[in-house]
mmCIF file of the N, C-alpha and C atoms, coordinates in Angstrom:
data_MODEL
# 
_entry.id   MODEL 
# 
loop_
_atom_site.group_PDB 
_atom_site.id 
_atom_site.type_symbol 
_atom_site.label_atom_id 
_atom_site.label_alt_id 
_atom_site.label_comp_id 
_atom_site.label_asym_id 
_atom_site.label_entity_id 
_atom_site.label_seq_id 
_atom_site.pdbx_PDB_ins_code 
_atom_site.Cartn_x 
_atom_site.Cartn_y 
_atom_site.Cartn_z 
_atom_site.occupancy 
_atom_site.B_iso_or_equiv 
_atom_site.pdbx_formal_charge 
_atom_site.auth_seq_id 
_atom_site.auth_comp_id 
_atom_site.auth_asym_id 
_atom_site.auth_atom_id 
_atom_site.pdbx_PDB_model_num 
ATOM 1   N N  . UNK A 1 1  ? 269.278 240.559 250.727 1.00 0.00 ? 1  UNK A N  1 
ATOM 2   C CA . UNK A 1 1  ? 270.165 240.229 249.614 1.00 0.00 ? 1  UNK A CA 1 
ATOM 3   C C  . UNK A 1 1  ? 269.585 239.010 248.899 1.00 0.00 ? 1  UNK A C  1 
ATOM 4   N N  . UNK A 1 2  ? 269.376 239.224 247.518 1.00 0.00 ? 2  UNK A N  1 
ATOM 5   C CA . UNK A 1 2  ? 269.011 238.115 246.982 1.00 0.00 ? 2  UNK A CA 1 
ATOM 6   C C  . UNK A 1 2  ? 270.059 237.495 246.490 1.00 0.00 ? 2  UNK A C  1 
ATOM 7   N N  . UNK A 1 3  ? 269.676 235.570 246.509 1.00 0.00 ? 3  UNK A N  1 
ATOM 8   C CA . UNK A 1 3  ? 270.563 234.933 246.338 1.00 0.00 ? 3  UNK A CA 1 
ATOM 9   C C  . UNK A 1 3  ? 270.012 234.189 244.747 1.00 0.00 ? 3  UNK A C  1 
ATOM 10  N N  . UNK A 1 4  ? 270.997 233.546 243.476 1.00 0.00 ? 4  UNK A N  1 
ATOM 11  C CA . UNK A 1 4  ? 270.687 233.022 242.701 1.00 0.00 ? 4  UNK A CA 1 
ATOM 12  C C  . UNK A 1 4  ? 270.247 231.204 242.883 1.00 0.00 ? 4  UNK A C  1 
ATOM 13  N N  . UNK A 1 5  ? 269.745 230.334 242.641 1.00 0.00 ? 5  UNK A N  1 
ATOM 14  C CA . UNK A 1 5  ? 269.303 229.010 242.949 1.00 0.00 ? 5  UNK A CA 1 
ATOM 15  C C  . UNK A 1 5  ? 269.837 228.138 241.565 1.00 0.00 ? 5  UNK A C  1 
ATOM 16  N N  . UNK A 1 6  ? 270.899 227.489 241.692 1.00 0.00 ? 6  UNK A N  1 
ATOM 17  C CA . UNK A 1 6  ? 271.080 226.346 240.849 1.00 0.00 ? 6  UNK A CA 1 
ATOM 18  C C  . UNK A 1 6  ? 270.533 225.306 241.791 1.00 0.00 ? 6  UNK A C  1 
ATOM 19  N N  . UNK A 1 7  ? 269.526 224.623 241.125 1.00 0.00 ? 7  UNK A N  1 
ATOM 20  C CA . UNK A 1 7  ? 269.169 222.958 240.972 1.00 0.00 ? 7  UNK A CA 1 
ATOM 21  C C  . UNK A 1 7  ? 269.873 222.061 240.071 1.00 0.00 ? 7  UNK A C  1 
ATOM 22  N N  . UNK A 1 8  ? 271.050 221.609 241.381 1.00 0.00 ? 8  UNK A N  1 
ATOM 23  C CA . UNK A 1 8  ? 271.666 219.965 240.317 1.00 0.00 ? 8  UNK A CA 1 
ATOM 24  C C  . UNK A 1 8  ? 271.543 219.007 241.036 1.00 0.00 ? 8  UNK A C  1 
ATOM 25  N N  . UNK A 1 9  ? 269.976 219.138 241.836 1.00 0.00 ? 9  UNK A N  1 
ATOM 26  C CA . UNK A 1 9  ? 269.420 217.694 242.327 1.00 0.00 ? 9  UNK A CA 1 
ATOM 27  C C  . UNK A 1 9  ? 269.302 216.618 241.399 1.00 0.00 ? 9  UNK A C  1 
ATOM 28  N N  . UNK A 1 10 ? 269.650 215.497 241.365 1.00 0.00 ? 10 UNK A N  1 
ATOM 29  C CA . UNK A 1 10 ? 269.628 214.643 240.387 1.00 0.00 ? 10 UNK A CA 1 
ATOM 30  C C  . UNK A 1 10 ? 271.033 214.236 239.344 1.00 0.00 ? 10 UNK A C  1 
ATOM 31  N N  . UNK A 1 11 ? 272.627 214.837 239.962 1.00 0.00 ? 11 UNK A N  1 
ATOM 32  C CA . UNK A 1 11 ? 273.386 215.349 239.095 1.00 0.00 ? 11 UNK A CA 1 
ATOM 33  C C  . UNK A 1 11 ? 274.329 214.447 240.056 1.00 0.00 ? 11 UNK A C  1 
ATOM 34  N N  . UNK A 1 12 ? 275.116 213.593 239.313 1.00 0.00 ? 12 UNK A N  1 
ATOM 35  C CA . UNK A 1 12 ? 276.363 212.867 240.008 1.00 0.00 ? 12 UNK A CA 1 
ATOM 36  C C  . UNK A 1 12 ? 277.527 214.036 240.023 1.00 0.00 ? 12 UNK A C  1 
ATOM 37  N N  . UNK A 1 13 ? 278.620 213.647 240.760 1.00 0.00 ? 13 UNK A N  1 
ATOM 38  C CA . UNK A 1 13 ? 280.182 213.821 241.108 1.00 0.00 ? 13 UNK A CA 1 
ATOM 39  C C  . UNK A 1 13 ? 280.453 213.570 239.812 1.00 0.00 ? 13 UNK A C  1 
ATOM 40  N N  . UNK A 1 14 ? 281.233 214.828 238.810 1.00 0.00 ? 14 UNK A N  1 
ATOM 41  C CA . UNK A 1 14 ? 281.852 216.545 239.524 1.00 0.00 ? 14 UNK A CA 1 
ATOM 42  C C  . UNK A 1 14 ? 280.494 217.465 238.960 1.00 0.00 ? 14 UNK A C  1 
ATOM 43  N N  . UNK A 1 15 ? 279.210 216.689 238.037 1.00 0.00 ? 15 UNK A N  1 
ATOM 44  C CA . UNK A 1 15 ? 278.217 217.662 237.616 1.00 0.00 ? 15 UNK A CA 1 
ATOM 45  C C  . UNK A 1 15 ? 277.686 219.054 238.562 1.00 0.00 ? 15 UNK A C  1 
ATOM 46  N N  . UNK A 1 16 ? 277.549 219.003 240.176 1.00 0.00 ? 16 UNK A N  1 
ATOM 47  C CA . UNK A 1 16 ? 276.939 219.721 240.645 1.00 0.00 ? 16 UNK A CA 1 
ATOM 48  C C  . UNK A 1 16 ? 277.912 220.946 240.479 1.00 0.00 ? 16 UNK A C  1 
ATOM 49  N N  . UNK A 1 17 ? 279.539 220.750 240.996 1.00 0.00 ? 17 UNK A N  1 
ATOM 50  C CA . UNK A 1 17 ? 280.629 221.322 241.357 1.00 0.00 ? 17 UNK A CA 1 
ATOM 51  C C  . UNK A 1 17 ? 280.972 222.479 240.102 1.00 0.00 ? 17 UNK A C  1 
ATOM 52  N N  . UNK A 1 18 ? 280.824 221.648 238.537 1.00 0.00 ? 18 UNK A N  1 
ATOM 53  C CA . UNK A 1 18 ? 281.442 222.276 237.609 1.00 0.00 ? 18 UNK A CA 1 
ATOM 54  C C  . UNK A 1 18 ? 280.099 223.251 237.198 1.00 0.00 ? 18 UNK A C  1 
ATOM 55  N N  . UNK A 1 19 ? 278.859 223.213 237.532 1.00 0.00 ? 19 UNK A N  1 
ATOM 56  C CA . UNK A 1 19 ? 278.247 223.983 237.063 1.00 0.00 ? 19 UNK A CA 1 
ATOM 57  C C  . UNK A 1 19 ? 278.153 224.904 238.056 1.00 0.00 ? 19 UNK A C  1 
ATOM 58  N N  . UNK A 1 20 ? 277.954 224.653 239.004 1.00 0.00 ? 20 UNK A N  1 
ATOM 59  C CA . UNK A 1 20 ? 278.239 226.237 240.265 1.00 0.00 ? 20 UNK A CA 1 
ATOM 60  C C  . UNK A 1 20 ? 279.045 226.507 239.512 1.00 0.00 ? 20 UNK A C  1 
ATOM 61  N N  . UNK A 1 21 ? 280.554 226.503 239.421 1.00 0.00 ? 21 UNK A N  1 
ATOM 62  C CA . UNK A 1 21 ? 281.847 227.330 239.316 1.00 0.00 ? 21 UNK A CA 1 
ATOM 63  C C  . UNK A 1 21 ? 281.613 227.948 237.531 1.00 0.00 ? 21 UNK A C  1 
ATOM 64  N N  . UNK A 1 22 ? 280.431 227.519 237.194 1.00 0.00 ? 22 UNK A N  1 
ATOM 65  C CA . UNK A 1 22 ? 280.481 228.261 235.563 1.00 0.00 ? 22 UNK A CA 1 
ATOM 66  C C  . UNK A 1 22 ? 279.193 229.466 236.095 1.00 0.00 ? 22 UNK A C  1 
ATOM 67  N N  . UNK A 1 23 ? 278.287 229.400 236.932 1.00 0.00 ? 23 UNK A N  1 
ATOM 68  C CA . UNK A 1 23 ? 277.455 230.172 237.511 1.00 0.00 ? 23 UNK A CA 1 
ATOM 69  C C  . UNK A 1 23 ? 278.466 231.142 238.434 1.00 0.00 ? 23 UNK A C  1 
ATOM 70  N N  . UNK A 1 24 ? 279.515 230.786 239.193 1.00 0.00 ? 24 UNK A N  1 
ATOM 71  C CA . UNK A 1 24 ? 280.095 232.355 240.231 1.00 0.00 ? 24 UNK A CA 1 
ATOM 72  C C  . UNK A 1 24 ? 280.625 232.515 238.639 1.00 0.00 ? 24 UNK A C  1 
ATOM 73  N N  . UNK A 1 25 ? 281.577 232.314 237.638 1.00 0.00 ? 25 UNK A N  1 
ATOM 74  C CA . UNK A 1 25 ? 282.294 233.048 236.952 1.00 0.00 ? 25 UNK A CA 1 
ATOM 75  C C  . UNK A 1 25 ? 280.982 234.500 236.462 1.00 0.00 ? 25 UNK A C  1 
ATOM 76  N N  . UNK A 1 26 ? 279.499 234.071 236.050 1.00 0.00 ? 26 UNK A N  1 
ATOM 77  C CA . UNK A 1 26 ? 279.484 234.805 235.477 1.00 0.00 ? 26 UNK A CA 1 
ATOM 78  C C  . UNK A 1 26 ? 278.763 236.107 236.773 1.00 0.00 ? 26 UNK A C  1 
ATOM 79  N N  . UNK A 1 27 ? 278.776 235.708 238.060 1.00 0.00 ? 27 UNK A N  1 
ATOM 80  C CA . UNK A 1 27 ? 278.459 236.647 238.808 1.00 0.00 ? 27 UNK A CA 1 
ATOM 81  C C  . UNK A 1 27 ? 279.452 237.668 239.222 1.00 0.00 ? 27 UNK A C  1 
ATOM 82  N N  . UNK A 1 28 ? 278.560 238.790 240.185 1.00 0.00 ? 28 UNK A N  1 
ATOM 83  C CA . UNK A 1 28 ? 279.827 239.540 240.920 1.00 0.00 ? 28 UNK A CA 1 
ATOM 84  C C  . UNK A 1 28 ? 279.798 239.511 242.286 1.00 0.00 ? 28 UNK A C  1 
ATOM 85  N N  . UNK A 1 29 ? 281.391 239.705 242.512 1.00 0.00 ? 29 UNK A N  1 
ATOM 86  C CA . UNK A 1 29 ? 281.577 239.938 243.715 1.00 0.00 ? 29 UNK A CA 1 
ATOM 87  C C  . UNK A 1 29 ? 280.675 239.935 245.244 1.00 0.00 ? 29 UNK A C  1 
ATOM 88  N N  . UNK A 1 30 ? 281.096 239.101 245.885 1.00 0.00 ? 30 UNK A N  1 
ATOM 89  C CA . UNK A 1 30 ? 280.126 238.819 247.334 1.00 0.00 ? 30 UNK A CA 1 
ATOM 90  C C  . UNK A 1 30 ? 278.511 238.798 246.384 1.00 0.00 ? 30 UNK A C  1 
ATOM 91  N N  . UNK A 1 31 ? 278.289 238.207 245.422 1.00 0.00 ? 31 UNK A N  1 
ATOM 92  C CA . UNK A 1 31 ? 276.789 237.464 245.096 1.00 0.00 ? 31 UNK A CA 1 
ATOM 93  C C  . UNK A 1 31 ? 276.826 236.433 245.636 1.00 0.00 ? 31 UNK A C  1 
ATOM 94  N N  . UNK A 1 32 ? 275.524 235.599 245.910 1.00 0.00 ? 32 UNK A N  1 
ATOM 95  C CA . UNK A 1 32 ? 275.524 234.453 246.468 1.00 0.00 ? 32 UNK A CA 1 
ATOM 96  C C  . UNK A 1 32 ? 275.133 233.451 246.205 1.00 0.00 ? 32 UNK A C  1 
ATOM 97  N N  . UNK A 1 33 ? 275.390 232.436 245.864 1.00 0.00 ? 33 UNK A N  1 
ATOM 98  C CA . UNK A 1 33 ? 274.804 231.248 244.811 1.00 0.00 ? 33 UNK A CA 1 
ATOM 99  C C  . UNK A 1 33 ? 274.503 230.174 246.051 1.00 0.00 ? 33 UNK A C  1 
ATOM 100 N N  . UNK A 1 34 ? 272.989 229.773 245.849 1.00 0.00 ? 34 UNK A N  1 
ATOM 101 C CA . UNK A 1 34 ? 272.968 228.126 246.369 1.00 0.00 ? 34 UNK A CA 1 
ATOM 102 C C  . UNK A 1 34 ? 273.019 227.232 245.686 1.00 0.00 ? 34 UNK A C  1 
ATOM 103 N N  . UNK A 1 35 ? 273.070 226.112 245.927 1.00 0.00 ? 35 UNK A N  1 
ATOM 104 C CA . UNK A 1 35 ? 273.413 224.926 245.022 1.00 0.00 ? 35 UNK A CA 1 
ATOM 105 C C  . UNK A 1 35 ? 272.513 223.952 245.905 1.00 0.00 ? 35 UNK A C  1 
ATOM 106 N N  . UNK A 1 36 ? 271.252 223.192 245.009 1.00 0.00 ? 36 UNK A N  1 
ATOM 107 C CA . UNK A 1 36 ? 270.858 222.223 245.801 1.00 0.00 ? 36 UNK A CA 1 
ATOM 108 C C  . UNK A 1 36 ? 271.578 220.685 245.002 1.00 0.00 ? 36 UNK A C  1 
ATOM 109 N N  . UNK A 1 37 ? 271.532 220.326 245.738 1.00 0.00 ? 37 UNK A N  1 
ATOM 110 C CA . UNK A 1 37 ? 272.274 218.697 245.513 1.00 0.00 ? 37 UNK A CA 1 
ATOM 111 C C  . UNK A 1 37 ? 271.786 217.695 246.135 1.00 0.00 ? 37 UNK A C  1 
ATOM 112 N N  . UNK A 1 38 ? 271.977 216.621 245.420 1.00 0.00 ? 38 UNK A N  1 
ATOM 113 C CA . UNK A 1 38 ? 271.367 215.338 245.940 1.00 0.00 ? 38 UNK A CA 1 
ATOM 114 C C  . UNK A 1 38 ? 272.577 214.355 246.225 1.00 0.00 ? 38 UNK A C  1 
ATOM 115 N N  . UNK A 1 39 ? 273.993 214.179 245.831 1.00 0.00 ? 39 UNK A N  1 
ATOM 116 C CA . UNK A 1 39 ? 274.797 213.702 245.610 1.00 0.00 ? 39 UNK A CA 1 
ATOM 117 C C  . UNK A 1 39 ? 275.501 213.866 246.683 1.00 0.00 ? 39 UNK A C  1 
ATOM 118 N N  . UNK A 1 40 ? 275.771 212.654 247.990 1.00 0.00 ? 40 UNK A N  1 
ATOM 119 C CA . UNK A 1 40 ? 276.541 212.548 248.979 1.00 0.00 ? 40 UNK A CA 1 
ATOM 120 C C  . UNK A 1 40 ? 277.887 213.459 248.770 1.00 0.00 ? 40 UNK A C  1 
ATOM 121 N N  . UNK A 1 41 ? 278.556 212.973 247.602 1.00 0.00 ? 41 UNK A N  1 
ATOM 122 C CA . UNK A 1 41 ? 280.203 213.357 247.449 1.00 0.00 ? 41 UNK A CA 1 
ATOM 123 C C  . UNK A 1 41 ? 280.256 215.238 247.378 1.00 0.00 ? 41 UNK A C  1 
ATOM 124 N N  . UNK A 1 42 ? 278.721 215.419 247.005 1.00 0.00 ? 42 UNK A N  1 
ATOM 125 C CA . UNK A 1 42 ? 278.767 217.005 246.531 1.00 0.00 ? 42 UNK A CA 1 
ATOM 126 C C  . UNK A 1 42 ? 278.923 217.708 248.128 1.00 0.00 ? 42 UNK A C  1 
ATOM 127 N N  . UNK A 1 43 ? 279.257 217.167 249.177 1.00 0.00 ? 43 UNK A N  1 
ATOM 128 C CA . UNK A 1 43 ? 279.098 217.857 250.496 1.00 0.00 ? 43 UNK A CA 1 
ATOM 129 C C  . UNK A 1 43 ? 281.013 218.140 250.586 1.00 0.00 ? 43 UNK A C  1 
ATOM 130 N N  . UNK A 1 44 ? 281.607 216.853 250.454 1.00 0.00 ? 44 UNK A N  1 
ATOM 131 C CA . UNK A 1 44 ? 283.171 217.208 250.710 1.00 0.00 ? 44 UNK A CA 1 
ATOM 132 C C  . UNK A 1 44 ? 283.145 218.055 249.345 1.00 0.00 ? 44 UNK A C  1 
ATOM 133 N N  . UNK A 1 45 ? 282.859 217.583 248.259 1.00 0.00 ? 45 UNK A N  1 
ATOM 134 C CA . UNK A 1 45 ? 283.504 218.483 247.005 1.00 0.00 ? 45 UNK A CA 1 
ATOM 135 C C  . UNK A 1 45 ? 283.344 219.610 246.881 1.00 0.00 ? 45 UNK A C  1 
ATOM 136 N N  . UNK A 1 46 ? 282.053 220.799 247.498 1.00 0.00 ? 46 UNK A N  1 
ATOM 137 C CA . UNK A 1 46 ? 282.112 221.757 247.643 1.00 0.00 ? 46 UNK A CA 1 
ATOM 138 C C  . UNK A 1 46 ? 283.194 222.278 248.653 1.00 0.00 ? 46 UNK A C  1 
ATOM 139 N N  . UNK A 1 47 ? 283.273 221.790 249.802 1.00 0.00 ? 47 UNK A N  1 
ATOM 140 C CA . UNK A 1 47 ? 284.158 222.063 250.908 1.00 0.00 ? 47 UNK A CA 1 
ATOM 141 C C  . UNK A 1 47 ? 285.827 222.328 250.553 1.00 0.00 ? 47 UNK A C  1 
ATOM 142 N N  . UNK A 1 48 ? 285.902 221.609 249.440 1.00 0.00 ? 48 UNK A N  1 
ATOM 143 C CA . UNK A 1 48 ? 287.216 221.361 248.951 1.00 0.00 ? 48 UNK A CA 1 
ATOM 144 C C  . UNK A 1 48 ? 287.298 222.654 247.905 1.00 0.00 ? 48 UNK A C  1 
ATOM 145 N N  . UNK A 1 49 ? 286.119 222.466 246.731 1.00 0.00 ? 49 UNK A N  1 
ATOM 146 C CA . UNK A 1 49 ? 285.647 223.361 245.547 1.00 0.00 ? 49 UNK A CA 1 
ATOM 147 C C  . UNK A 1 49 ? 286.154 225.322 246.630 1.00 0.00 ? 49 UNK A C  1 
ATOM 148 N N  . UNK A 1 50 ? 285.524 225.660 247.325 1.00 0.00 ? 50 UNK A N  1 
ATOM 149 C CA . UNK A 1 50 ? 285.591 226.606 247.764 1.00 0.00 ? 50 UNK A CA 1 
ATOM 150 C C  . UNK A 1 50 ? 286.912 227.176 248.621 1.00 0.00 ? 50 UNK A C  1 
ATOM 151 N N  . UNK A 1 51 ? 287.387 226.405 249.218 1.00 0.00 ? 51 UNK A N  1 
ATOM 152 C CA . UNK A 1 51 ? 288.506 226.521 250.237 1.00 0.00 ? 51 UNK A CA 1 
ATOM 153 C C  . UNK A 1 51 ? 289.880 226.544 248.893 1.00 0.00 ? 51 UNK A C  1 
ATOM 154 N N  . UNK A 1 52 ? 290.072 225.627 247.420 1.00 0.00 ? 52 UNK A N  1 
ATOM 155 C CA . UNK A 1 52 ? 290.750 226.332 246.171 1.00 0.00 ? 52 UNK A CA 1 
ATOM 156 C C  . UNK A 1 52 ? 290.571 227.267 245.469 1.00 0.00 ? 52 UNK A C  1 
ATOM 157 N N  . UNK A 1 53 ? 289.397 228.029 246.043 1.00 0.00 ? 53 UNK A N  1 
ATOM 158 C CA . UNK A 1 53 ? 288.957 228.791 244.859 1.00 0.00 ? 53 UNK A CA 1 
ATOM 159 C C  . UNK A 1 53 ? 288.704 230.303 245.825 1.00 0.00 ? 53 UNK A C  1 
ATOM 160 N N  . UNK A 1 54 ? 288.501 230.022 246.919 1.00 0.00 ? 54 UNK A N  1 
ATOM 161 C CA . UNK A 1 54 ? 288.574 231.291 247.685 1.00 0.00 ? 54 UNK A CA 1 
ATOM 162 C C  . UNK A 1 54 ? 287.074 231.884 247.655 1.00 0.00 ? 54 UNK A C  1 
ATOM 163 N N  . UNK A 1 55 ? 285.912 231.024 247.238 1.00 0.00 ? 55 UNK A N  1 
ATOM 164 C CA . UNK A 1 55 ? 284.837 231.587 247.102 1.00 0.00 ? 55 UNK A CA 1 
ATOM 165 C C  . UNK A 1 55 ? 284.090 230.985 248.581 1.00 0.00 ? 55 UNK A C  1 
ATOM 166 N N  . UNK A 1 56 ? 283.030 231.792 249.506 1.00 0.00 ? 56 UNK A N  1 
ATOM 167 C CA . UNK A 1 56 ? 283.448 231.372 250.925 1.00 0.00 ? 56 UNK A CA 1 
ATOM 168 C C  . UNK A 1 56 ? 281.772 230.312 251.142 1.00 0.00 ? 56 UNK A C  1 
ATOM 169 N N  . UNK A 1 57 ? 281.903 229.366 251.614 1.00 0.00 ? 57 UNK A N  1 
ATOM 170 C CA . UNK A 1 57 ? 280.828 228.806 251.518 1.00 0.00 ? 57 UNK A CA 1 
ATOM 171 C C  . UNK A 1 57 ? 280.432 229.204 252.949 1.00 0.00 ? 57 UNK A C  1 
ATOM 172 N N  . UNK A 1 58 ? 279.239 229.643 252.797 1.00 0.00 ? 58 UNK A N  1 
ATOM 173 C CA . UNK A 1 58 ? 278.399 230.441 254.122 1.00 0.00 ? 58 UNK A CA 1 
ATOM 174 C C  . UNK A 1 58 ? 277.614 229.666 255.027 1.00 0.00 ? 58 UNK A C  1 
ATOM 175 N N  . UNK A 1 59 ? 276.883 229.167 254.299 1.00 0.00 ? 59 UNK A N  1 
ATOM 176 C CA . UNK A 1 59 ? 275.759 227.817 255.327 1.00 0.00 ? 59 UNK A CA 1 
ATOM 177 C C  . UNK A 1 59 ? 275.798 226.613 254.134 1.00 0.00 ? 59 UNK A C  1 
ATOM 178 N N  . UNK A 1 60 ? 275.283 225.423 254.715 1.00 0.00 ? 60 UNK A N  1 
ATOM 179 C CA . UNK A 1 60 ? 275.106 224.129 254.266 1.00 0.00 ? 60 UNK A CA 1 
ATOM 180 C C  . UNK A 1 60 ? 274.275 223.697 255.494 1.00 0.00 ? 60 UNK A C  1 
ATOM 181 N N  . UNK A 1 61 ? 273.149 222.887 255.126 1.00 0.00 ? 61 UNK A N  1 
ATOM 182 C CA . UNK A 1 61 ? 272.133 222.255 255.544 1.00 0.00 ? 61 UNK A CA 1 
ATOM 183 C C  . UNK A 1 61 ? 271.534 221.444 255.174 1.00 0.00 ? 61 UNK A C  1 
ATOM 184 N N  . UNK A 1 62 ? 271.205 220.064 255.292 1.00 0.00 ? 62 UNK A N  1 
ATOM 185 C CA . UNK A 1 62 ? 270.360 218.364 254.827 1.00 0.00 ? 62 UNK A CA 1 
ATOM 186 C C  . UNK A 1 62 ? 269.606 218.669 254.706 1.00 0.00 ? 62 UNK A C  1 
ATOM 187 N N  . UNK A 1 63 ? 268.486 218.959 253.779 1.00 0.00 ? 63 UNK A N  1 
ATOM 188 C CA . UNK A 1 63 ? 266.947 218.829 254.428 1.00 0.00 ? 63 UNK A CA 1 
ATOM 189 C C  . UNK A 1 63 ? 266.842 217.193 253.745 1.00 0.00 ? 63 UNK A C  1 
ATOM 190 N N  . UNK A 1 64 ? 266.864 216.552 254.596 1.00 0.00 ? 64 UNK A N  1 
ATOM 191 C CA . UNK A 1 64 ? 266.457 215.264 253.943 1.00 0.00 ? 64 UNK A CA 1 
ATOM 192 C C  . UNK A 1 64 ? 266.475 214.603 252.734 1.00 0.00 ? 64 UNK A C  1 
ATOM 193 N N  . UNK A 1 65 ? 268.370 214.430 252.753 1.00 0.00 ? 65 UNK A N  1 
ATOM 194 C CA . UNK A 1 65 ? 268.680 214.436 251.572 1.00 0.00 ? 65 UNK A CA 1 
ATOM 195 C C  . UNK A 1 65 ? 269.057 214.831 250.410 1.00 0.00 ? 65 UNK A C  1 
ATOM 196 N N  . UNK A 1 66 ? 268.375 216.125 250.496 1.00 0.00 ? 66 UNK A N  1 
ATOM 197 C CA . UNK A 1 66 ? 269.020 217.697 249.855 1.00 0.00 ? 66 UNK A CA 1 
ATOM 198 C C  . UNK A 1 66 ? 269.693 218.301 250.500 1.00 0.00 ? 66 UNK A C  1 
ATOM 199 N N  . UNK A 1 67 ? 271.544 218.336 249.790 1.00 0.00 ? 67 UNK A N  1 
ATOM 200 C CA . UNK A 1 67 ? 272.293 219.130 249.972 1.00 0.00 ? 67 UNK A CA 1 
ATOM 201 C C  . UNK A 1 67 ? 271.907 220.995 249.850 1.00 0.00 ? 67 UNK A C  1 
ATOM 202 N N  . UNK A 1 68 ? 271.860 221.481 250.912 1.00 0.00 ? 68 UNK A N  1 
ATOM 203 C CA . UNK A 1 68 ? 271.889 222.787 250.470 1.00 0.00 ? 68 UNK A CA 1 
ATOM 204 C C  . UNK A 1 68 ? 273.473 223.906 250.662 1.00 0.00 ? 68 UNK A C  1 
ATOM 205 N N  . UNK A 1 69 ? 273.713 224.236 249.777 1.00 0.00 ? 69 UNK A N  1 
ATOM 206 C CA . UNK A 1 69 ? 275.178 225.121 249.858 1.00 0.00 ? 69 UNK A CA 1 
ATOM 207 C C  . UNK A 1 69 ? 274.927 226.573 249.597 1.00 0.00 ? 69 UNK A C  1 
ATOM 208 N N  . UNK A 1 70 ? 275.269 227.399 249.961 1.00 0.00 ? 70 UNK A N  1 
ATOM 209 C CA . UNK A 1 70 ? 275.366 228.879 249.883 1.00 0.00 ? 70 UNK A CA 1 
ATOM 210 C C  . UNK A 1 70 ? 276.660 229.147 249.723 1.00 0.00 ? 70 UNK A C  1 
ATOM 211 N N  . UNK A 1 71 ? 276.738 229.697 248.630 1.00 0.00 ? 71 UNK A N  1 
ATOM 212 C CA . UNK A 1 71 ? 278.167 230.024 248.489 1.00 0.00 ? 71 UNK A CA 1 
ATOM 213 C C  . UNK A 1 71 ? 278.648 232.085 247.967 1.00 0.00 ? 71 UNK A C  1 
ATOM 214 N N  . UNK A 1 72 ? 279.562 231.851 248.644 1.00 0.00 ? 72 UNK A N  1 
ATOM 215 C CA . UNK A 1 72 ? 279.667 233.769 248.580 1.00 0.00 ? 72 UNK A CA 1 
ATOM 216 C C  . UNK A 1 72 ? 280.929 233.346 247.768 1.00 0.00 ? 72 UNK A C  1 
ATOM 217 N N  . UNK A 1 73 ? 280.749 234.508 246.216 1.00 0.00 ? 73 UNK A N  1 
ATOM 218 C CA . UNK A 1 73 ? 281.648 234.594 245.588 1.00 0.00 ? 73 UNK A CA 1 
ATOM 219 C C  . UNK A 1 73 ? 282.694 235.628 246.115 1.00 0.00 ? 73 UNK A C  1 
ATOM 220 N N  . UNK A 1 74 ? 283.891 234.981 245.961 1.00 0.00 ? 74 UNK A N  1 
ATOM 221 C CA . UNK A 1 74 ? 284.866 235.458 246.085 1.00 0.00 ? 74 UNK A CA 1 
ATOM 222 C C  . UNK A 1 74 ? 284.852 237.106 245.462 1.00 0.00 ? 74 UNK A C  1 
ATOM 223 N N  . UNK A 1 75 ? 285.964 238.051 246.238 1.00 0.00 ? 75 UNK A N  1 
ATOM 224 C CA . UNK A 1 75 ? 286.943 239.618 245.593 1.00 0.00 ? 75 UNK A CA 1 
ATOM 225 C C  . UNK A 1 75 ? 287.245 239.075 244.302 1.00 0.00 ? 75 UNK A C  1 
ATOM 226 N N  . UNK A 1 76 ? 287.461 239.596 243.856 1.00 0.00 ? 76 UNK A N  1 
ATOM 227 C CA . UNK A 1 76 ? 288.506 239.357 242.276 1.00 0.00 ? 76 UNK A CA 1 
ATOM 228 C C  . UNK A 1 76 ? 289.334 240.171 242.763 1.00 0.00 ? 76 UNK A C  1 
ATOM 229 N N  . UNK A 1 77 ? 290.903 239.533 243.171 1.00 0.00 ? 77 UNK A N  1 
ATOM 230 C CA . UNK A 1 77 ? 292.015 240.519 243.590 1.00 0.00 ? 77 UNK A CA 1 
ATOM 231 C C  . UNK A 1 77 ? 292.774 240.840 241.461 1.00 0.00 ? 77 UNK A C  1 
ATOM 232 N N  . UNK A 1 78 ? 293.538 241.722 241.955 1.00 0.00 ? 78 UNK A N  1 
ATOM 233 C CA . UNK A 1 78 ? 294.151 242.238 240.812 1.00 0.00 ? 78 UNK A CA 1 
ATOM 234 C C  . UNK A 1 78 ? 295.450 241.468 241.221 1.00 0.00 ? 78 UNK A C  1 
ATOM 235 N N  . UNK A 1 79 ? 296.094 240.799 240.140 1.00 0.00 ? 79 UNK A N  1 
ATOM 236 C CA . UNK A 1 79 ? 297.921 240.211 240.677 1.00 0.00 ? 79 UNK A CA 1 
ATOM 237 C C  . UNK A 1 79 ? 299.060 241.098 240.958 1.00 0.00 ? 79 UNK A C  1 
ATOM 238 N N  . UNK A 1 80 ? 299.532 241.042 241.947 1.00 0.00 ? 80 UNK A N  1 
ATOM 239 C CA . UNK A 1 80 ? 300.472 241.682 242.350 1.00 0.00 ? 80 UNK A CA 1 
ATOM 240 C C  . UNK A 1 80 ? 301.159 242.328 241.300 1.00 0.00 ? 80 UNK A C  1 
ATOM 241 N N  . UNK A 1 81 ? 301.789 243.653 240.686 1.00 0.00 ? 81 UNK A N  1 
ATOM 242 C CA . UNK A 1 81 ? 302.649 244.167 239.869 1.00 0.00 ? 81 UNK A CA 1 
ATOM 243 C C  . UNK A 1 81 ? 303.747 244.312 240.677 1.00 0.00 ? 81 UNK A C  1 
ATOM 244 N N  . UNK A 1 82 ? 303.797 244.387 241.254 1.00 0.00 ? 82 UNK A N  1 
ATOM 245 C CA . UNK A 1 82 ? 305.135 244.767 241.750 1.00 0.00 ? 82 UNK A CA 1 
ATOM 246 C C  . UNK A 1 82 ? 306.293 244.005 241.931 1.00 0.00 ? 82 UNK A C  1 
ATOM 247 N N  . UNK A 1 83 ? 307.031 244.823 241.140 1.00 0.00 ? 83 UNK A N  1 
ATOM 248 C CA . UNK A 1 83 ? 308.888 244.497 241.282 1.00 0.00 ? 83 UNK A CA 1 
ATOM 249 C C  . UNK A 1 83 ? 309.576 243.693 242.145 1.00 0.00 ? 83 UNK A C  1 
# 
């Protein structure tokens, strides 16, 4: 399965966060986006970013300083119709 690669090494708190979440909008379903990051805060803010948004973050790993995130986009559920 190939995965897509955003680089927002170099990108302060919320830059890394808001550009993933404009990258899953335009993917589909269970695609998988990494996100490299350089930005300490980008480790809780994804953790947080994903667990509101229902998109499932798969692995995360330091390589020395580089945040790495894998993130599995969320189902797109349909809203309940019913009565």
């Amino acid at each position: 399965m190939s995965e897509t690669v955003l680089d927002a090494r170099g990108l302060n708190c919320p830059l890394p966060v808001l550009k993933a979440n404009r990258m899953l909008r335009g993917m589909t379903p269970g695609e998988r986006l990494r996100v490299l990051a350089t930005d300490k805060a980008s480790v809780t803010d994804f953790q947080v970013f994903c667990r509101e948004t229902g998109h499932a973050l798969v692995a995360f790993a330091d390589q020395n300083g580089v945040f790495a995130f894998t993130i599995k986009r969320r189902a797109d559920t349909l809203p309940d119709r019913a009565g």
